[in-house]
N, C-alpha and C positions, 0 to 999 in steps of 0.2 A: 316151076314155082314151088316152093317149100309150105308143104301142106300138111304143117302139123300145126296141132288148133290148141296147144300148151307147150311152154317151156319153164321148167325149173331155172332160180337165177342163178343155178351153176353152169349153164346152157347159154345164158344172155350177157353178152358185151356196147360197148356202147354204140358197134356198127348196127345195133339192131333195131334203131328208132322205126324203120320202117317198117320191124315186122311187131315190134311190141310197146311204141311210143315214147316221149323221149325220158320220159318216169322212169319206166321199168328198165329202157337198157339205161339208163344213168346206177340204177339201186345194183343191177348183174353187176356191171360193171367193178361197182366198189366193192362188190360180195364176194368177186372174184379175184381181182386186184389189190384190192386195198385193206382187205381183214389182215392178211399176214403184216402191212404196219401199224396194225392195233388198231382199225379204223371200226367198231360194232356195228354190222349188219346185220338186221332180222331177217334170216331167210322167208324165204317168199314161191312163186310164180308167177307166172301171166299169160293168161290167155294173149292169142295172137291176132293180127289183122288180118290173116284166111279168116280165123273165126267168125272174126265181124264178119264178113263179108261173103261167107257162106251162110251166116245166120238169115241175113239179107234176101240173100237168093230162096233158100230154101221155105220161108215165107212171102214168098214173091210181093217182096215190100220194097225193092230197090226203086224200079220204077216212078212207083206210087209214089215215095219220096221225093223225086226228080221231079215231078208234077206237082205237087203241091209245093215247093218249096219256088215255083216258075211263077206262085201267083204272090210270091211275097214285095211287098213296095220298097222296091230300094229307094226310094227319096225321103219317105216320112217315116217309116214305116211303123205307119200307126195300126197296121193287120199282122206285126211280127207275133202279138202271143195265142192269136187264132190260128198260125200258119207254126210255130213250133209245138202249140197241144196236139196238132193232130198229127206231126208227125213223130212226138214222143209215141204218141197214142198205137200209132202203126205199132210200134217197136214192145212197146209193154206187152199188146197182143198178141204176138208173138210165141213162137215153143222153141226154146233150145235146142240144139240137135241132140239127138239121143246120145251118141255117141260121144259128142263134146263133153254132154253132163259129165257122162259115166266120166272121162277123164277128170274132169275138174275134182269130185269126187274122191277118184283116187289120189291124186293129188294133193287134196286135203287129208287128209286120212295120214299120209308119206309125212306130212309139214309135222302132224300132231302123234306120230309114231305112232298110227290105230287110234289115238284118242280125239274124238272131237273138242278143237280148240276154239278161242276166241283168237279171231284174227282181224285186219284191216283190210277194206275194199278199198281200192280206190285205182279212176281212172286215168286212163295215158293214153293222149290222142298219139297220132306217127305225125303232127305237124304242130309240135309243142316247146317251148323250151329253144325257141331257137331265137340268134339274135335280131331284134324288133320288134320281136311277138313271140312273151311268154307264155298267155293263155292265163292265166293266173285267177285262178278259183274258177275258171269258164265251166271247168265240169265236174262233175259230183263226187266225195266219198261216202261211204258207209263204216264206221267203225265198230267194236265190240260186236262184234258177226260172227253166231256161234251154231252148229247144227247143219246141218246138210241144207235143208231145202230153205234157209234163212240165206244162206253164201250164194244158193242158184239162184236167190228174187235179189241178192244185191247186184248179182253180176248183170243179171239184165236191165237193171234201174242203173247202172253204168252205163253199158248200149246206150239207152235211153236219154241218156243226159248226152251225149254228143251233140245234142240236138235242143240243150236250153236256147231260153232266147238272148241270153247274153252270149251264149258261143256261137248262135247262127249269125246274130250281126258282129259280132269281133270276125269273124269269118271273114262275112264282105265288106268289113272296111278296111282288112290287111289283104286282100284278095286273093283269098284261099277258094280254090273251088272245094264246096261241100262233098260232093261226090268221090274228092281224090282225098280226102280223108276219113281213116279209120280209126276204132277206138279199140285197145287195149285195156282188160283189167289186172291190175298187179293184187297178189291174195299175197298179207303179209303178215308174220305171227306178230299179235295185239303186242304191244309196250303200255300197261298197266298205268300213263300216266295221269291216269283220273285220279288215283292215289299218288302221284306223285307230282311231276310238272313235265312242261316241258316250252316249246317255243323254235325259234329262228334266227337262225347268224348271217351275218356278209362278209364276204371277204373284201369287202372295199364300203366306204360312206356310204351308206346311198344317196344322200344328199347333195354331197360335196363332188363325191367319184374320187376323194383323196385314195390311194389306193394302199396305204401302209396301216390300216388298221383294222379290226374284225369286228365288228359289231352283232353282240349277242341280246338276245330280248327272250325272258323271259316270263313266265307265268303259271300259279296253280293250277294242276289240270289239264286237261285238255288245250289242243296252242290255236282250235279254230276261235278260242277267246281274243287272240290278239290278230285273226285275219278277219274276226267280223269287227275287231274294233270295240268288243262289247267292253274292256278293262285299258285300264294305262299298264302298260309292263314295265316290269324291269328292265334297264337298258346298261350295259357292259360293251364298253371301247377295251381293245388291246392292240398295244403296239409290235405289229409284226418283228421288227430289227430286232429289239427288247427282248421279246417272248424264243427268237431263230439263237439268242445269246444265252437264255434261260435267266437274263431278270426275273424281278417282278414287273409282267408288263400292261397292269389294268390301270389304263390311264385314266378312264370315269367310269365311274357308278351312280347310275339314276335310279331311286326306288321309285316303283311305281306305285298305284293307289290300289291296284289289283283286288278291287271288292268284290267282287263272284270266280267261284273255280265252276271248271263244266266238267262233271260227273255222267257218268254212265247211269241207265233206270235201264226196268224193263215192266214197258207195257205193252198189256195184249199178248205178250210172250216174244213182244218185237224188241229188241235193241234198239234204243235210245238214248237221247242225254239231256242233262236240263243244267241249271244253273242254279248255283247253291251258294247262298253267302259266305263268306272267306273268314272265317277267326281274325278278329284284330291282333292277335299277337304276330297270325303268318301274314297279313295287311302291312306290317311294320317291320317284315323281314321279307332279305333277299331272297329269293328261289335256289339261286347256287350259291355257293360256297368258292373261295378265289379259287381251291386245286381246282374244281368242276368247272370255271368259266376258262381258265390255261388249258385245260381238257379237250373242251371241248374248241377254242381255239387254235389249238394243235392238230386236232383231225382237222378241222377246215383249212389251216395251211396244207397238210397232208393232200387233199382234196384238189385245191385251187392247183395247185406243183403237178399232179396227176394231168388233170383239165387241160393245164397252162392259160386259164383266163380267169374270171373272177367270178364266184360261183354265192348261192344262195342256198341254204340249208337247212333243213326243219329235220328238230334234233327230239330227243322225249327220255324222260326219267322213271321207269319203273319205281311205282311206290312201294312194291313187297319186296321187288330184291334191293334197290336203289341204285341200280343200274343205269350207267348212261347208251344211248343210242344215237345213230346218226338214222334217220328214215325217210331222206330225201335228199339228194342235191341239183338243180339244175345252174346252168352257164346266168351270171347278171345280163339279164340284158339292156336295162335301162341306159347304162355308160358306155356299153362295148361301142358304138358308134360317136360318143364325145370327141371333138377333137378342143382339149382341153389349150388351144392356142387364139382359140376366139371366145368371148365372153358379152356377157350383156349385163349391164351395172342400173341397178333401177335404185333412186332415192330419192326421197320424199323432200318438198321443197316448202313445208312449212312445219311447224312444230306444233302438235298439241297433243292433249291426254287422251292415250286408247280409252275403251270402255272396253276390252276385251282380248284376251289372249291365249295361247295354245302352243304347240308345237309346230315351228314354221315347218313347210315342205317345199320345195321347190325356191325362189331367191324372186318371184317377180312381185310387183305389185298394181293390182286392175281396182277397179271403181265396179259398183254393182247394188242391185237391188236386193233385198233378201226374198225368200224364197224358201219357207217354211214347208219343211216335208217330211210324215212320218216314215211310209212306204213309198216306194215308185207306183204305186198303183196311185196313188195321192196327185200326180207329175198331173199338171196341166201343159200348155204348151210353152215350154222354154226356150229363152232364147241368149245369147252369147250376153248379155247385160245380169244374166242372171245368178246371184250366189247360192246354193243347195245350202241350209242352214238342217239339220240334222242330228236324231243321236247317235247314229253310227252308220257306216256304207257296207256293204254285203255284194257280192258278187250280181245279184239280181236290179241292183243302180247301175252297173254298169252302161247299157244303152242311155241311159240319161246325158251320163257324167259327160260326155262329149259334146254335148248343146251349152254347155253353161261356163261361166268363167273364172268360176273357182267353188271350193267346197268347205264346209265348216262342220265339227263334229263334236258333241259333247266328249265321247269317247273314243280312244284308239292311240296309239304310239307310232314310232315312225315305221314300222313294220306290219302295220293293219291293212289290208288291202284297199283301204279309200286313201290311206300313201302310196302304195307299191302304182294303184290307176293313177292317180294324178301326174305323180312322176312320169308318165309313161304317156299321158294326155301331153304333157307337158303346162297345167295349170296349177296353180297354186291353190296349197290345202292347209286349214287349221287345223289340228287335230286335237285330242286328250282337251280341248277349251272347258270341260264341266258344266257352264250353264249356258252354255249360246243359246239354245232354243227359247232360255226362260232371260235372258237381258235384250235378244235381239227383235225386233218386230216385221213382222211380212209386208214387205214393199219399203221398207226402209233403206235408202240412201247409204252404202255405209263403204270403208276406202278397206281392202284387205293387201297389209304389208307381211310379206315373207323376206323382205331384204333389209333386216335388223339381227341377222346370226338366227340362233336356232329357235329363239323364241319369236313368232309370230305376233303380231298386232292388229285388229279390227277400229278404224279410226270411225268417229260420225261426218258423213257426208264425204264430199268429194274433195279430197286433200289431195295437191297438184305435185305431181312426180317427173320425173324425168328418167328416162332411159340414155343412156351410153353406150354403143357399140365399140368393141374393144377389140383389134387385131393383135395379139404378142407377139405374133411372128414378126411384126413391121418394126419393133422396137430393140434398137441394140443395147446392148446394157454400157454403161462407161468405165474406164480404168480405175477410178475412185468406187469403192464401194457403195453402190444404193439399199438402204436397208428401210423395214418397216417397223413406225412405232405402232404399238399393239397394247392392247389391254382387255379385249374380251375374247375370252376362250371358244364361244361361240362360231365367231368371225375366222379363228385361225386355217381350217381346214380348206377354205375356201379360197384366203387372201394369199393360200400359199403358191397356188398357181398364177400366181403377177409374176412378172419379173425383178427377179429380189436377190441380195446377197445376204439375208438372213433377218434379224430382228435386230436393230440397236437398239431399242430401247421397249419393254416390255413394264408399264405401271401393275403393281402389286397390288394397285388401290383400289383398281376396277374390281378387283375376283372378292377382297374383304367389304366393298361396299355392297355389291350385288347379289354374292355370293353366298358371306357367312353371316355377314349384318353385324357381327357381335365384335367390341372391344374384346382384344384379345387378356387383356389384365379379367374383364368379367369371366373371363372362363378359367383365367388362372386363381381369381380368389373369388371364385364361384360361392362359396359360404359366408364370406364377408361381404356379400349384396346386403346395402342397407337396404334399397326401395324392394317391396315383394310383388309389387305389379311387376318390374324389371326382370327380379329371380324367376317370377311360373313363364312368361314370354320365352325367356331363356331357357329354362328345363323344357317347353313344348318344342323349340326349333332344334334343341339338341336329344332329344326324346331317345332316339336310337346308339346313341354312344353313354355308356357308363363313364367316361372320363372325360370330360367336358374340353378337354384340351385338345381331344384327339378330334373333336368337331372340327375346330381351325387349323390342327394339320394336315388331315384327312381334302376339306374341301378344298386349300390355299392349292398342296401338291399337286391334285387331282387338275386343278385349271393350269396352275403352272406348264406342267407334263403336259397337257393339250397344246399348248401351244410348242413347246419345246419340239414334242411328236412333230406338229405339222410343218415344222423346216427342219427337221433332222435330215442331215447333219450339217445342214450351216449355224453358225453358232446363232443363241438366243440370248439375250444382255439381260437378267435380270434385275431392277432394281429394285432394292429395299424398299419398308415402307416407308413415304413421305409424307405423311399426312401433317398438317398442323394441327395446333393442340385445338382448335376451335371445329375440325374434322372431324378428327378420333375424339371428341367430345359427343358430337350428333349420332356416335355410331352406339349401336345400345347397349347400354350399363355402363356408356362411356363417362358419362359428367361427372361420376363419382373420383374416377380415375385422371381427370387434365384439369389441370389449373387454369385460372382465367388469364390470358394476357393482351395487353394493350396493343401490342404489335404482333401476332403468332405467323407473322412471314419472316421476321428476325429472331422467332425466339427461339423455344423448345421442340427443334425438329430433327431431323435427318439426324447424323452419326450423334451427336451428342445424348437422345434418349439411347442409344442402342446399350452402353455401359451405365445407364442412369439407374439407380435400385426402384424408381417410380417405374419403369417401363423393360428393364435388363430379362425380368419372367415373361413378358411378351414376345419379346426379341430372341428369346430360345425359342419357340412356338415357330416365328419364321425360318430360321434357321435347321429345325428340322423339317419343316415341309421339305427347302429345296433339298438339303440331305436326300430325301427319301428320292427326291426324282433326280440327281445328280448319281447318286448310289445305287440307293434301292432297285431304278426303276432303270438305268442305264443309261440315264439320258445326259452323256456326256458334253453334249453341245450346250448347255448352260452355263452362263457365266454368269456373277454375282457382280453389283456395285452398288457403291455402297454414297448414298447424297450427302449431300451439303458438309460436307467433312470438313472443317474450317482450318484444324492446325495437322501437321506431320505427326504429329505424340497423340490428337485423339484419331486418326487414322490407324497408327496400331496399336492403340488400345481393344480397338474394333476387331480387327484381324487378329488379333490373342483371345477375345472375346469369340469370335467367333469359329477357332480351332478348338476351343473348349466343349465348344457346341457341335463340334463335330466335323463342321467345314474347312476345313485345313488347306492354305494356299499350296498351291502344285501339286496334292495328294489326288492320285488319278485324273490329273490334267485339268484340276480346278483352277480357273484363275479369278482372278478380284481386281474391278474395276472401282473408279470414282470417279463423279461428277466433278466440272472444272465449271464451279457458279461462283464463286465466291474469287474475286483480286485474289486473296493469300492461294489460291488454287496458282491461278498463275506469276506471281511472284515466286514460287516456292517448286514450280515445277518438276525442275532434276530432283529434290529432296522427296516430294511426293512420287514421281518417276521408281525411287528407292522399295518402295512399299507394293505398289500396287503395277500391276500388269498390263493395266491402258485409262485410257480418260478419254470420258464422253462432255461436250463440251454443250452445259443447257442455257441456252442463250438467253431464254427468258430472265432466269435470276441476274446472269451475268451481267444483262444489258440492264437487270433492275442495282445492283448495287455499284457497277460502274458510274450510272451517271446517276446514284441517289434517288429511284424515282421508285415507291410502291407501285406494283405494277397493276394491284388491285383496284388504282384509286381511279375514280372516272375521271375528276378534274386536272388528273395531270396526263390521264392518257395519249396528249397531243403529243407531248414529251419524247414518250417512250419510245426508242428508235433500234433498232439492231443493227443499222445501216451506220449508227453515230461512228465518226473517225475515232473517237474514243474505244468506245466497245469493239470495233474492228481492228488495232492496236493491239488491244488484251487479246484477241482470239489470234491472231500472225503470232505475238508472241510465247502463247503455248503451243501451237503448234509446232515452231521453229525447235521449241525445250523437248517436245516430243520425238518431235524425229531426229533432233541430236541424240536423244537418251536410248531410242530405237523405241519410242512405246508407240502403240498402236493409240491413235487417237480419231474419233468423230465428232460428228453434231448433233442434237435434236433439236430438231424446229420448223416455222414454218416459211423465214427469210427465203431460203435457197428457192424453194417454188415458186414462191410469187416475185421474187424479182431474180431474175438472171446477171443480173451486175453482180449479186450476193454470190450467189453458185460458184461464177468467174473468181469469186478474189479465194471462195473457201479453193477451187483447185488449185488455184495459182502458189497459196500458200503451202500445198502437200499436203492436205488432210487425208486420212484414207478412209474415211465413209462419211455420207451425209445418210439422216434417214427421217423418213418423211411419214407423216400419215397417209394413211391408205388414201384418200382421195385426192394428194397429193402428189404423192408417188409417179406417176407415171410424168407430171409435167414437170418434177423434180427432176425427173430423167433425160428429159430432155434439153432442160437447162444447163444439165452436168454434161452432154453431151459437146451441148456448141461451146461450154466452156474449153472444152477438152481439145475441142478442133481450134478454137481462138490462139492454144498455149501452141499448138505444134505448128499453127502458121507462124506466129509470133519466132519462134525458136531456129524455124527454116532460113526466116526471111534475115 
């Protein structure tokens, strides 16, 4: 047995979990391996698990431990924190061995070249980090740990915590025996981020498990801000492909509310920290800067490549030098056992207004009573009906959070540890909500939805859902293209594991209604706001951008590029905005800028504003958002189209228009699509063929100006048919122009799903994509399929 009770992480690899836990050989490892590709490691040591384990012996406390730990109740266990004080207790009482000191000691002394440093404690079980049981906050650090006999009472207040009550029951419900685990302390030179910042990355969703992007969260100060959940952090997505090409590849930016930084004190002469309110200037600013989140993105690919699996990182910013650090990575473990080919789809089956919302976690949706709680000492006895409503979770909830059937938090982001447990429970969690404790009430009735994309919902009483159980594997995809219509960026990461051959049809309208809120003219003639209620609304939502324009390009790109990301590299169909004028009226400091009309489904919409001087400054706005994610950001699977385009001459009006703006047809494999709504669409087909790159074919206007029928109107809705031989006529007919011409053409709608005779004629005609809403999609697929088997009997026979 190797009986030395210290190694330097010039000594430790990552075979060495068993002698120094899986922390410290994860930190050797990188210190050893990965500094020479620029990865910053702060040197360190760690005691070893002889150590523990002679500490043990040499206090003849092994036993005792064994004993006491034989009377703990594994069914309630409502004697867990009588039965982990007294075996902390063992352990605190305790004397270091003489000889171990003395090393540590030196050790330290070696870290600080003779000078006494501030360094960080912190603990590394040898059964941590591994995949289905991270361990995660189960056991204790000490930071800012400066002086000799400060480092010996942390190192044993390490010991010590092997043995909280959240790690002795995470123990027995992953069936670790306690006895065959040891604990390691890693001594690491301090990263000064109480002056500066710091936080945590993934190299995959955590949410989703999408595995192409890095997710960085950050925070002032200290980052146990964003594992106790006490602040909303920043959150930064980057597109791996993007970032491996050297775009620009920060596909979102979420500012957080980050109102406390955790600072270092010293009281008693002990090392401490507390929390300190945050300057509203650094409240209203991001923590990094885009080199530092590419930065610090790049080591974490660095990292994952090393690994070869998906890895979780806690990074820190020196404030005096401004230095970045990497000072942790372990393996993800939440996803490593996903098999991303089975799914479970939960959707709510009736419609009404939340009262409350957050940061979804997890996708299910449960019914529950609330369950107001400020402490777990608070906890009465709970049961699987029950929601934890809360203003933040800590490591010391833990034993709770598994009795109950979802959690709710004023505070915390998706990287706070009442996310990382839930995930990992597998229950659904609200997070960052701000006033749950003070809107919800104890014993209340209330439905918690995490299966609405990233934001979360709290519905009143019991709103009736449904689950779906979903096999991929079982579904063949068809020779016709199946594609997904889309419009919330939220949804994309998730919806991208269906079975899919890309996006045809992506609404613009969703990301500017939910998104940015604002008429893009009020931002372009921001100073000629008549109304000044309108103006201050507007200067508060765009507060953080001095150029009010760069609000709507900034947000549009940023959702755009999310979706683009989560099917790269099947193409994504963007289309322009469609709003009519009685839309982009409702959107704010809109009424100033849309004229009133009597009919706004025939008027002023699609390609005609795009070169109109009323709306021409908007429509640059759009035009460079996608630039920036077509260009900028590399996301070449983007395609443009462009609606309601009525004649050949304002199609390339549009397309001149829109090279001026930067988007240039076939410059870097851009192409430009149009909608086929409009008869002149298909009467004109080869001549529009001329111009544009493919046609997507929207049935709804089609089928409404075919047979004359506002489609908006209730009283003629009997009317209204997609099925009419009319309407079916005009679609065979551009298709046949299309695949004479060789253009790529589809459909959007929802004919093809619900009726299969529909499906049967779009194949029979040669379409090459239908594409469906997502909760169509899959019987869409099925219908394209028996179509597909109907043409090849037909053709045999």
């Amino acid at each position: 047995m190797n009986n030395a009770t210290l190694k330097m992480f010039s000594e430790i690899g990552i075979n060495d979990i068993a002698v120094v836990g899986g922390k410290n050989a994860s930190l050797g490892e990188m210190y050893n391996e990965l500094s020479s590709d620029g990865v910053p490691i702060p040197n360190g040591f760690a005691t070893t698990s002889f150590a523990f384990r002679e500490f043990l012996i040499k206090n003849n406390i092994e036993e005792t431990i064994k004993q006491v730990l034989k009377k703990l109740d594994r069914n309630t266990y409502n004697n867990l924190n009588e039965i982990g004080e007294k075996v902390r207790k063992l352990i605190l009482e305790g004397e270091l061995q003489e000889k171990f000191s003395e090393r540590i000691l030196q050790a330290y002394l070696e870290l600080g070249k003779g000078k006494e440093i501030d360094v960080a404690v912190r603990s590394s079980a040898t059964a941590e980090d591994l995949p289905g049981a991270s361990f995660a906050g189960q056991h204790e650090s000490y930071l800012n740990i400066k002086g000799e006999a400060n480092l010996l009472k942390a190192v044993k207040d390490c010991f010590a915590s092997l043995y909280t009550n959240r790690a002795i029951k995470y123990r027995e419900e992953k069936g670790f025996k306690h006895e065959e685990v040891a604990l390691s302390v890693g001594v690491q030179k301090m990263v000064r981020a109480d002056k500066g910042c710091s936080g945590v990355g993934f190299t995959i969703d955590p949410e989703s498990g999408f595995k192409d992007v890095v997710l960085i969260s950050g925070v002032w100060g200290l980052g146990e801000n964003i594992v106790q959940g006490v602040v909303n952090p920043d959150e930064f997505y980057v597109f791996k492909p993007s970032l491996k090409k050297g775009f620009d590849a920060i596909i979102k930016k979420n500012m957080g509310s980050k109102e406390k930084t955790m600072v270092y004190t010293t009281s008693n002469n002990h090392a401490s920290t507390m929390n300190v309110d945050t300057p509203l200037a650094k409240q209203e600013s991001y923590v990094l800067s885009e080199a530092e989140i590419n930065k610090l993105a790049k080591w974490s690919l660095i990292i994952e490549e090393h690994y070869k699996t998906a890895i979780d990182i806690e990074w820190a910013k020196d404030g005096f030098t401004n230095e970045l650090f990497i000072i942790q990575a372990r393996p993800e473990t939440v996803h490593q056992e996903d098999d991303k080919k089975f799914t479970v789809e939960y959707k709510l089956l009736k419609k009404q207004s939340s009262i409350l919302n957050g940061n979804a976690i997890g996708h299910k949706i449960v019914h529950g009573k609330v369950k107001k709680i400020n402490s777990p000492k608070e906890a009465v006895e709970l049961t699987k009906t029950d929601i934890i409503v809360t203003d933040s979770i800590t490591p010391d909830w833990d034993p709770l959070l598994k009795k109950v059937s979802a959690i709710i938090t004023n505070k915390g982001g998706r990287t706070s540890h009442a996310a990382i447990v839930s995930r990992e429970l597998g229950i659904p969690a609200l997070v960052g909500c701000i006033n749950a404790t003070a809107i919800l009430s104890n014993d209340q009735a209330i439905t918690v939805s995490c299966a609405e994309g990233n934001t979360g919902y709290v519905y009143e009483g019991e709103v009736p859902f449904e689950e779906n159980k979903i096999n991929f594997s079982n579904i063949k995809m068809p020779k016709t293209e199946a594609k997904i219509i889309l419009a919330d960026p939220d949804k994309a990461f998730r919806l991208s594991f269906y079975p899919n051959d890309g996006v045809g049809l992506m609404r613009m309208e969703f990301i500017i209604t939910h998104l940015i809120k604002i008429h893009p003219m009020a931002l372009v003639r921001f100073d000629k706001l008549k109304n000044p209620a309108t103006a201050a609304y507007i200067e508060k939502l765009t507060k953080n951008y001095t150029d009010k324009r760069e609000y709507f390009i900034d947000k549009l790109s940023q959702g755009i590029a999310t979706i683009c990301a989560a099917f790269y590299p099947k193409e994504v169909i963007v289309r322009l905005s469609d709003f009519k004028t009685n839309e982009y009226a409702n959107l704010i400091g809109g009424q100033q800028f849309e004229p009133a009309e009597d009919n706004p489904m025939l008027g002023f919409r699609g390609a005609a504003r795009y070169y109109n001087k009323a709306y021409k400054d908007g429509f640059k706005l759009e035009c460079e958002a996608i630039k920036r994610v077509h260009a900028d950001m590399g996301l070449t699977n983007l395609k443009v189209m462009v609606p309601f385009c009525r004649t050949v001459e304002e199609g390339k009006k549009v397309i001149m228009l829109m090279g001026d703006y930067g988007l240039i047809r076939g410059e870097n494999g851009l192409e430009i699509y149009t909608m086929v709504e409009i008869p002149s669409n298909v009467i004109l087909a080869e001549e529009f063929a001329e111009i544009f790159d493919g046609f997507s074919i929207g049935s709804n206007d089609l089928t409404q100006l075919t047979l004359g029928i506002d489609r908006d109107s209730g009283l003629m809705s009997n009317l209204f048919d997609e099925k009419n031989e009319a309407v079916k006529k005009m679609i065979s007919m551009v298709i046949e122009k299309a695949n004479k011409t060789k253009t790529k053409i589809g459909l959007c709608g929802q004919a093809p799903s619900d009726y299969p005779e529909f499906a049967s004629f779009l194949v029979a005609s040669g379409i090459d994509s239908i594409s469906y809403n997502p909760d169509a999609l899959l019987k869409g697929i099925e219908n394209m399929n028996k179509a597909e088997e109907e043409l090849f009997s037909k053709a045999r026979s």
